[in-house]
C-alpha positions as CSV (number, residue, x, y, z in Angstrom):
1,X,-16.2,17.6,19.2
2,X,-15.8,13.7,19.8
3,X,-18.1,11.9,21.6
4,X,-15.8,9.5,23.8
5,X,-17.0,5.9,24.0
6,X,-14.4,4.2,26.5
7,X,-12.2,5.3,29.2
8,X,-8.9,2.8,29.3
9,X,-8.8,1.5,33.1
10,X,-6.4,3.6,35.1
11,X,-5.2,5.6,32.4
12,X,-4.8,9.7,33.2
13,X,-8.4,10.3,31.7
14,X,-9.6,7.5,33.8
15,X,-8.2,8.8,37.3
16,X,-9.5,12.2,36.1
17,X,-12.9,11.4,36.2
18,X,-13.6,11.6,32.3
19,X,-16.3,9.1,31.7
20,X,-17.9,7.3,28.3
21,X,-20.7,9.5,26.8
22,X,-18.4,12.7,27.3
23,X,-18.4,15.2,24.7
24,X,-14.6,15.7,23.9
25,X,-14.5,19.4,23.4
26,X,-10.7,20.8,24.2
27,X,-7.4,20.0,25.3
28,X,-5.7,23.1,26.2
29,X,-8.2,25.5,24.8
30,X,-7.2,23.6,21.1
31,X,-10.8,22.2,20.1
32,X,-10.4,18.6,19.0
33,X,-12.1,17.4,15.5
34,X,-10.6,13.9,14.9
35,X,-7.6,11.6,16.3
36,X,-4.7,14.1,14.8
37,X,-5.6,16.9,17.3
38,X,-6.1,14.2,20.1
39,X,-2.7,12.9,19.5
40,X,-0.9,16.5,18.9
41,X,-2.7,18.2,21.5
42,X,-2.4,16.0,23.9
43,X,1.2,14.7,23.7
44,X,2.5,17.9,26.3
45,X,3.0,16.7,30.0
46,X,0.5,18.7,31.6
47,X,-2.7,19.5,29.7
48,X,-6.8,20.7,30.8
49,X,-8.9,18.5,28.7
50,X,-13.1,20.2,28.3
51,X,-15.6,17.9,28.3
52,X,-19.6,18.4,27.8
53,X,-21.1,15.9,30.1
54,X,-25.4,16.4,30.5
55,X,-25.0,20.0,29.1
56,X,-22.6,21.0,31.3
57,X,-18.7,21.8,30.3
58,X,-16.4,19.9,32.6
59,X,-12.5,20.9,32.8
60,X,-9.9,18.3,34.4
61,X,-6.2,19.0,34.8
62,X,-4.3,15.9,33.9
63,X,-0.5,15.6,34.0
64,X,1.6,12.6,32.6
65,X,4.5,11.4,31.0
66,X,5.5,13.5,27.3
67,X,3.2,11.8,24.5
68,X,2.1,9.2,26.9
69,X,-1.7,8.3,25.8
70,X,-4.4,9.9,28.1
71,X,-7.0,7.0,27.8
72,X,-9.5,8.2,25.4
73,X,-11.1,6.1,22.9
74,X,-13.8,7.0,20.1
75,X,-16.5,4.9,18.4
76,X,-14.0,5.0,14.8
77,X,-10.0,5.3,15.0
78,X,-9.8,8.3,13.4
79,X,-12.4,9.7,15.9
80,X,-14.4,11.1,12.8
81,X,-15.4,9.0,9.2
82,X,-13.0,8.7,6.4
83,X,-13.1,10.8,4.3
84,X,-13.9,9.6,0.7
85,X,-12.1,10.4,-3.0
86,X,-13.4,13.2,-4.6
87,X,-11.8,11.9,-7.9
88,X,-13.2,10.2,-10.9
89,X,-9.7,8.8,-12.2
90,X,-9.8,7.4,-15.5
91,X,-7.4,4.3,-14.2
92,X,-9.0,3.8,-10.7
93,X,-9.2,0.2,-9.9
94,X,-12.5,0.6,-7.5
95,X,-14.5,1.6,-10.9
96,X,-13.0,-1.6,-12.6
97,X,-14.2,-4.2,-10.1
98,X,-17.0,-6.4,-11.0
99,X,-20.7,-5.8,-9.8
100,X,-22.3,-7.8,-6.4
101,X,-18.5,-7.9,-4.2
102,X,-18.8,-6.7,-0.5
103,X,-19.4,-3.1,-0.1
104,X,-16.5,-2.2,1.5
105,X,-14.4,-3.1,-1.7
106,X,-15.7,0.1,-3.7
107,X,-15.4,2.7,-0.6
108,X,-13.1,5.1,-2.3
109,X,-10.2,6.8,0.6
110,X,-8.8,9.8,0.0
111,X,-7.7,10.6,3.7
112,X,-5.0,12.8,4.9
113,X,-5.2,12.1,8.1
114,X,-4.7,8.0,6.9
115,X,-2.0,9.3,4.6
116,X,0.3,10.1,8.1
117,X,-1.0,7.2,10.5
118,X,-1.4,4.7,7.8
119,X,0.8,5.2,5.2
120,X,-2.1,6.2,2.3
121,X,-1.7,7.6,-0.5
122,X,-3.8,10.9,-1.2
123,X,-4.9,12.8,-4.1
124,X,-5.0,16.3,-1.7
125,X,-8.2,17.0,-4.0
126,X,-10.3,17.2,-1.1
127,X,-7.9,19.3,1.3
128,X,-8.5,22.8,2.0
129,X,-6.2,25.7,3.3
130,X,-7.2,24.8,6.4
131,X,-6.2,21.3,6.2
132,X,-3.0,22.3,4.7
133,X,-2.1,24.8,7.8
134,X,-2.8,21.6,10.6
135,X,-0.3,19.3,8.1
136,X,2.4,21.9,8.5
137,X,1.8,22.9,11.8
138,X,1.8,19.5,12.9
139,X,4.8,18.3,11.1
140,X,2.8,15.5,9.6
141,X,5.2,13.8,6.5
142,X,2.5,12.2,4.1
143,X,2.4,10.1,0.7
144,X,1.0,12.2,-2.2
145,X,-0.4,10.5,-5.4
146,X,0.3,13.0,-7.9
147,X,0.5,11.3,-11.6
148,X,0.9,14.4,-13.1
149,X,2.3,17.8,-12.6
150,X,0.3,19.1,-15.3
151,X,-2.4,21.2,-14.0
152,X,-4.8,19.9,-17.3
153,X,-3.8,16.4,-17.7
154,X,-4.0,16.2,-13.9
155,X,-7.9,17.7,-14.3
156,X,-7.9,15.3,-17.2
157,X,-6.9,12.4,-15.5
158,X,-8.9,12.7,-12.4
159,X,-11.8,14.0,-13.7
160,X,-12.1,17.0,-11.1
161,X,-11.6,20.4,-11.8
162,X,-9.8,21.4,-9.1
163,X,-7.3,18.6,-9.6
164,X,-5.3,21.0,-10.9
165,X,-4.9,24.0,-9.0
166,X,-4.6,21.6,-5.6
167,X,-0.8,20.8,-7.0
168,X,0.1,23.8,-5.2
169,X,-0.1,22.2,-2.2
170,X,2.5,19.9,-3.2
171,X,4.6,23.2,-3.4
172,X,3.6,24.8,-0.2
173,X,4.3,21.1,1.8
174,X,7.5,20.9,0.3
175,X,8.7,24.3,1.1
176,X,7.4,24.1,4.4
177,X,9.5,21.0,5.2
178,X,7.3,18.8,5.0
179,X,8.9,15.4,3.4
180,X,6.9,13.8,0.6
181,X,6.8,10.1,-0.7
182,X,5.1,10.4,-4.4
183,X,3.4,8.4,-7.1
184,X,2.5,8.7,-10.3
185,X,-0.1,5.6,-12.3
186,X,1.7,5.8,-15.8
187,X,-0.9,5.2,-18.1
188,X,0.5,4.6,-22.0
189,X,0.1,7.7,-24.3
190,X,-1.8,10.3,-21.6
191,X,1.5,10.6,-18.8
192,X,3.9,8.5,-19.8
193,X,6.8,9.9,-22.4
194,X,7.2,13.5,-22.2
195,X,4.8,14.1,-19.4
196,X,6.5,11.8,-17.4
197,X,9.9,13.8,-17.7
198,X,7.6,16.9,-16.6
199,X,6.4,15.3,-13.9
200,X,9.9,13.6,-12.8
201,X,11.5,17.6,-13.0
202,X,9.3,19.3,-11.1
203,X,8.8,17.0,-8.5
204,X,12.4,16.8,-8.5
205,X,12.8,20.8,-8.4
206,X,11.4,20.4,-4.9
207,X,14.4,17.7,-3.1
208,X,15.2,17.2,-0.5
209,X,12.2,17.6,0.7
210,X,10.4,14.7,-2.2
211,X,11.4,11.9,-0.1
212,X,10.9,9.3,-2.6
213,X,9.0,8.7,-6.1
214,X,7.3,5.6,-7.3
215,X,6.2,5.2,-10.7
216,X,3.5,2.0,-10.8
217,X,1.6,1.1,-14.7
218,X,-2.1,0.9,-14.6
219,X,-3.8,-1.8,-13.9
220,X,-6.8,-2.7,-16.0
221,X,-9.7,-5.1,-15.3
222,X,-11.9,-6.4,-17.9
223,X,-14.4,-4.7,-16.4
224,X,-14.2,-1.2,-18.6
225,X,-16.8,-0.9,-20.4
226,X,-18.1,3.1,-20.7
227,X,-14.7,4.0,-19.0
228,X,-12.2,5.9,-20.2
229,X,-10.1,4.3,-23.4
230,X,-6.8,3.0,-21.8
231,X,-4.0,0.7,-22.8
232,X,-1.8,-1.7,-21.3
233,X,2.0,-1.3,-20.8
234,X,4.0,-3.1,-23.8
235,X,7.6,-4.6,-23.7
236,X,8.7,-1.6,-25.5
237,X,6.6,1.0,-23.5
238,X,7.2,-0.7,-20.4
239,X,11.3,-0.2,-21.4
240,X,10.9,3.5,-22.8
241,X,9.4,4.0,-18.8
242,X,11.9,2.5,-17.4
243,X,14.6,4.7,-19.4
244,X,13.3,7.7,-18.4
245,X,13.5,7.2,-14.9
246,X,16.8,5.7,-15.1
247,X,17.9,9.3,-16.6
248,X,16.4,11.3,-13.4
249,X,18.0,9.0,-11.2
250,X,21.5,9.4,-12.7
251,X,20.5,13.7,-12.1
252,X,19.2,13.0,-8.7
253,X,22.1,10.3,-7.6
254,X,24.3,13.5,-8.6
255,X,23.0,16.1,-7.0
256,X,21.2,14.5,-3.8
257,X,23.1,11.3,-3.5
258,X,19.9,9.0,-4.2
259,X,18.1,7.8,-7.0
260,X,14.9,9.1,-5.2
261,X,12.7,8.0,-8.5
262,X,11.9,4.2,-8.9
263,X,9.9,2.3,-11.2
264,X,8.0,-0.4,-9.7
265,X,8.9,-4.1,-10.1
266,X,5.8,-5.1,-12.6
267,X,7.8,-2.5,-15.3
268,X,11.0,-4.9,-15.1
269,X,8.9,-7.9,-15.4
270,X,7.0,-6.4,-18.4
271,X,10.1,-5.5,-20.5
272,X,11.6,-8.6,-19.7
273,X,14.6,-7.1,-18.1
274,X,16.4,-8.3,-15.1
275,X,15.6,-6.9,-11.5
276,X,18.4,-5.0,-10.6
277,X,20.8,-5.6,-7.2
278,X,19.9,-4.5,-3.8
279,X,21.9,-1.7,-4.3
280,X,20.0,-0.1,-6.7
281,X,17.0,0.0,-4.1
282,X,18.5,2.0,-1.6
283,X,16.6,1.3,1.7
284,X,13.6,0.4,0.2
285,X,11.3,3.8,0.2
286,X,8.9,2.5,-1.9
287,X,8.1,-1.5,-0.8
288,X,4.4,-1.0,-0.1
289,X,4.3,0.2,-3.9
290,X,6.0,-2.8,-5.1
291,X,9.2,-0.8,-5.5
292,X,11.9,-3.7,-4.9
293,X,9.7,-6.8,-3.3
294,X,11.3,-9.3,-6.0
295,X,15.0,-8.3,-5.5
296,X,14.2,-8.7,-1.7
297,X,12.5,-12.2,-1.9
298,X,15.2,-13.4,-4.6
299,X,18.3,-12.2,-2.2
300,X,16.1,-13.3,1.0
301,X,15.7,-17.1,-0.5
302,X,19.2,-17.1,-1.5
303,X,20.9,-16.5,1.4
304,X,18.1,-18.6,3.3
305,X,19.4,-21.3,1.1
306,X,22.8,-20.9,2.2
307,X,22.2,-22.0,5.8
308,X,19.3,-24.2,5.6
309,X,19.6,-27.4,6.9
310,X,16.8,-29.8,6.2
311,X,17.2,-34.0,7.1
312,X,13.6,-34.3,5.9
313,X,12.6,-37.0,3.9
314,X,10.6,-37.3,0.3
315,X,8.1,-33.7,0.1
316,X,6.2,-32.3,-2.6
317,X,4.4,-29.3,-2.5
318,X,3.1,-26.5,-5.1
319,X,3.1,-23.1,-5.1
320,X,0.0,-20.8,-7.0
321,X,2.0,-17.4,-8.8
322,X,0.6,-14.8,-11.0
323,X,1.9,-14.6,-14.5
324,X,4.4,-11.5,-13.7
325,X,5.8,-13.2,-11.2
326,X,5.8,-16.8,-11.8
327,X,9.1,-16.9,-13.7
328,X,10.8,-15.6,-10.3
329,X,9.0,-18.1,-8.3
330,X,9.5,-20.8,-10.1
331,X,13.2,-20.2,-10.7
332,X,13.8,-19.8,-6.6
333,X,11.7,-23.3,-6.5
334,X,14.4,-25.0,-8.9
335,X,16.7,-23.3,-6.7
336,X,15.6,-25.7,-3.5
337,X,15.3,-28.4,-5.5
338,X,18.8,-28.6,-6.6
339,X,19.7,-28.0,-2.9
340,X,17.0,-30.8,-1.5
341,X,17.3,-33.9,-4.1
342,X,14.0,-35.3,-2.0
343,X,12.0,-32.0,-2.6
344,X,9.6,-31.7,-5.9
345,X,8.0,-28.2,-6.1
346,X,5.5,-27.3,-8.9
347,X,4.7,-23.7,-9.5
348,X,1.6,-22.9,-11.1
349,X,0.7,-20.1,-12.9
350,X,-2.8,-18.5,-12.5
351,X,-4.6,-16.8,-15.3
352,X,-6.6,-14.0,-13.7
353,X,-10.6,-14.9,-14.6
354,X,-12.1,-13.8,-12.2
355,X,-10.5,-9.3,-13.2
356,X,-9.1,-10.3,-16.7
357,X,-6.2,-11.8,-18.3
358,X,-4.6,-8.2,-18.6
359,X,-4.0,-8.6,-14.9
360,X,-1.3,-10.7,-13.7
361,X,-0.4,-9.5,-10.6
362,X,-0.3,-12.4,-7.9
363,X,-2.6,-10.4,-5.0
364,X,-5.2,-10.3,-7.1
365,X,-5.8,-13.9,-7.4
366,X,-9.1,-14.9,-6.1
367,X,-9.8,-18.0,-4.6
368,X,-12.4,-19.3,-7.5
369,X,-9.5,-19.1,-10.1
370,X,-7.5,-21.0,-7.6
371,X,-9.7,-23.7,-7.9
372,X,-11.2,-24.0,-11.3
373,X,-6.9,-24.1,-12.4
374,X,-5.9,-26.4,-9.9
375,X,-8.9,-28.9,-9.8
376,X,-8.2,-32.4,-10.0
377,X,-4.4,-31.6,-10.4
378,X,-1.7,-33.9,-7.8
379,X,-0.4,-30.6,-5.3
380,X,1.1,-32.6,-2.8
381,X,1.7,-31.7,1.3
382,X,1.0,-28.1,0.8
383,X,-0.5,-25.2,-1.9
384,X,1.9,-22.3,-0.6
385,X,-0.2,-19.1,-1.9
386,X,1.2,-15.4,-1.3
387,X,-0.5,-13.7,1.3
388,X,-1.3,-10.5,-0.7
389,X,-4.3,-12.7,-1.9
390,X,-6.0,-12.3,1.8
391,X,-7.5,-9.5,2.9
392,X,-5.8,-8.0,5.9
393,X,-5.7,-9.7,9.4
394,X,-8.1,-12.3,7.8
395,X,-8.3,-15.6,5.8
396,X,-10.6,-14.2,2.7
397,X,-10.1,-13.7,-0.8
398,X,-11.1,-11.2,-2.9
399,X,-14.2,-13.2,-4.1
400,X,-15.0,-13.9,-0.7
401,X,-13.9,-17.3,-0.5
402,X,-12.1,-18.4,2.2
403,X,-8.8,-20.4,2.5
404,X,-10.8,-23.1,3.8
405,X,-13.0,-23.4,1.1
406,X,-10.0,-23.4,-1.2
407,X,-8.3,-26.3,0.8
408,X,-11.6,-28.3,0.6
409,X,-12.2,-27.6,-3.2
410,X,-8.6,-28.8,-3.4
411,X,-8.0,-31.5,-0.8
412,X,-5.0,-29.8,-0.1
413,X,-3.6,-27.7,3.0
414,X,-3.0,-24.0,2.0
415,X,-0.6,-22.0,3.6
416,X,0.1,-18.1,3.0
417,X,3.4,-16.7,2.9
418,X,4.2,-13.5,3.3
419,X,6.8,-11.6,0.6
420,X,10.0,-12.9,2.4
421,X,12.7,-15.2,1.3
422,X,13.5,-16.9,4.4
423,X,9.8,-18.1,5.4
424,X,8.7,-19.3,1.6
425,X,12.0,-21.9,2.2
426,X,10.7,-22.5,5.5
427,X,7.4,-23.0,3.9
428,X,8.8,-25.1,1.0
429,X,10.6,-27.1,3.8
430,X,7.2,-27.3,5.5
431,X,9.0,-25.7,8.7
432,X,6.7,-24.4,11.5
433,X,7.2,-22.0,13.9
């Protein structure tokens, strides 16, 4: 049941006579629990939607256009609350994070339902039989964080004892059609090595239908203590991961005609080793996981280079990188400068306070370390940050400060960009749109 707060104005539930304060109870006799049987349910041309309105079950006939939207609209988007992680993972970033931030930043999601609208990655530790039936029946293609294929180590790793036995839902999806994009948090010495190479051959016993695999290190905070002992990702370790995949991706490239198995960017910039072409990425499976975002900016700024035209005269801005990516940044910003003789761009690289120095990652930035490094320091027209600092759809760090308070603790305008090539030159350029 779903308790329907608004009616869209002259949509099919609205000329129907469905009204706010309904009880959703049916669409063609299927009984709706959340937005995924709204939408599948509802998506035929002609359908009887069951409402409880005053104790009294209502039926309407509605007919429309094939998956045109019938107007309903719940208090929450998924028409039901998130569901939560189950999981105690010995690497999870939530249980690093520092005490007194916003509540919202330690709300755990392990959502199926998020997994296919959204693009989430779940565990499947909280998914039933049931659940797994609807994914199938439905047709839903979702993102699976797997980390191991060992039933133990998984158990291990996650701290839930049914960690292990849920991998055969990974099996049942994929043999069921269902496609599957995959990752796996290497941590040093627990699934890296050996288990890796499990982990990389079983998931890759069940192509075509493993869509694509991203291998990402673990990210530690200095804020560990009484967690589980972990270690950082060496040159050396960070190398040995990125040999292993390269020898399933030579197997897979083969047999399927794609690498299907990536490691993410951060491994590349820990061994020191160049990023490879855009070739090597395919179409880019893995972005969101940071699976090829510094060979796209690099190419992006390059070829933005090549047909930028700029009469401007004398500018000077700086630009505020994470150690693992500074070295990029700052050689595309020597780039423009030899291109623009009038243009002086400083990059500055920010030591992460605020989470530790083990983290180095530019979105995790927070606006305090922004401005107890760049105090008092000459930044020119513009601080160009990255907008993986912000929170989503919104002007706030981390820490809760705001871009304005960074550009008044600075006395400098701050402008995000987002991971493209073409609009940090425009941004360098101080081009507007």
């Amino acid at each position: 049941m779903v308790e329907i707060k608004n009616v869209i104005g002259n949509s099919p539930a609205y000329r129907a006579g469905i009204l706010p304060a309904d009880i959703l109870l049916s669409i063609n006799n299927q009984e709706i629990h959340d937005v995924l049987d709204y939408m599948f349910y509802a998506a035929e041309t002609s359908i009887v939607i069951e409402v409880l309105r005053n104790g009294e079950k209502l039926r309407f006939n509605i007919r429309k256009d094939e998956y045109d939207d019938i107007g309903l609209e719940s208090e929450t988007f998924l028409m039901d609350s998130k569901q939560s992680c189950r999981n105690k993972c010995v690497f999870c970033f939530i249980d690093q994070m520092p005490p007194n931030m916003r509540e919202t930043l330690y709300f755990k999601d392990d959502d199926a339902r998020l997994s296919f609208l959204q693009g989430n990655y779940v565990t499947l530790t909280n998914l039933e039989q049931s659940d797994i039936d609807r994914i199938i029946k439905m047709k839903l293609n979702i993102n699976v964080s797997v980390h191991t294929t060992n039933p133990d180590l998984r158990v291990r790793m996650m701290n839930n004892r049914f960690a292990g036995e849920k991998l055969r839902y990974i099996y049942q999806l994929a043999e069921n059609g269902i496609k599957l994009n995959c990752q796996i948090v290497c941590c040093p010495e627990l699934n890296d090595g050996n288990e890796l190479r499990r982990s990389l051959k079983d998931l890759g016993g069940l192509m075509p239908n493993i869509s694509s695999m991203a291998v990402v290190p673990v990210g530690l905070t200095k804020f560990r203590e009484g967690l589980f002992p972990l270690k950082t990702f060496t040159p050396e370790k960070a190398a040995e991961t990125i040999d292993i995949i390269s020898e399933f991706q030579e197997v897979f490239l083969e047999k399927f005609g794609t690498r299907t198995v990536f490691p993410s960017d951060e491994f590349f910039l820990i061994a020191g080793r160049e990023i490879p072409p855009m070739e090597y990425y395919e179409d880019f499976p893995q972005y969101e996981n940071g699976v090829g975002m510094v060979r796209s900016l690099i190419d992006e700024f390059e070829k933005a280079l090549e047909i930028a035209e700029w009469d401007g005269g004398k500018r000077h801005i700086s630009i505020a990188s994470g150690y693992s990516a500074y070295e990029t940044i700052k050689s595309l910003a020597e780039m423009a400068e030899k291109y623009f003789p009038l243009l002086k761009c400083d990059v500055y690289r920010i030591r992460n306070d605020f989470f530790g120095e083990t983290i180095t990652v530019t979105g995790l930035i927070t606006g305090q370390d922004l401005i107890a490094q760049l105090k008092g320091k000459n930044l020119g027209d513009n601080l160009l940050i990255s907008d993986s600092m912000l929170m989503r759809d919104n002007e706030i760090f981390l820490d809760d400060l705001t871009v304005k308070d960074v550009e008044n603790a600075l006395n400098v305008k701050v402008r995000s960009v987002p991971n493209d090539g073409y609009e940090l030159l425009d941004a360098i350029m101080g081009i507007t749109y």
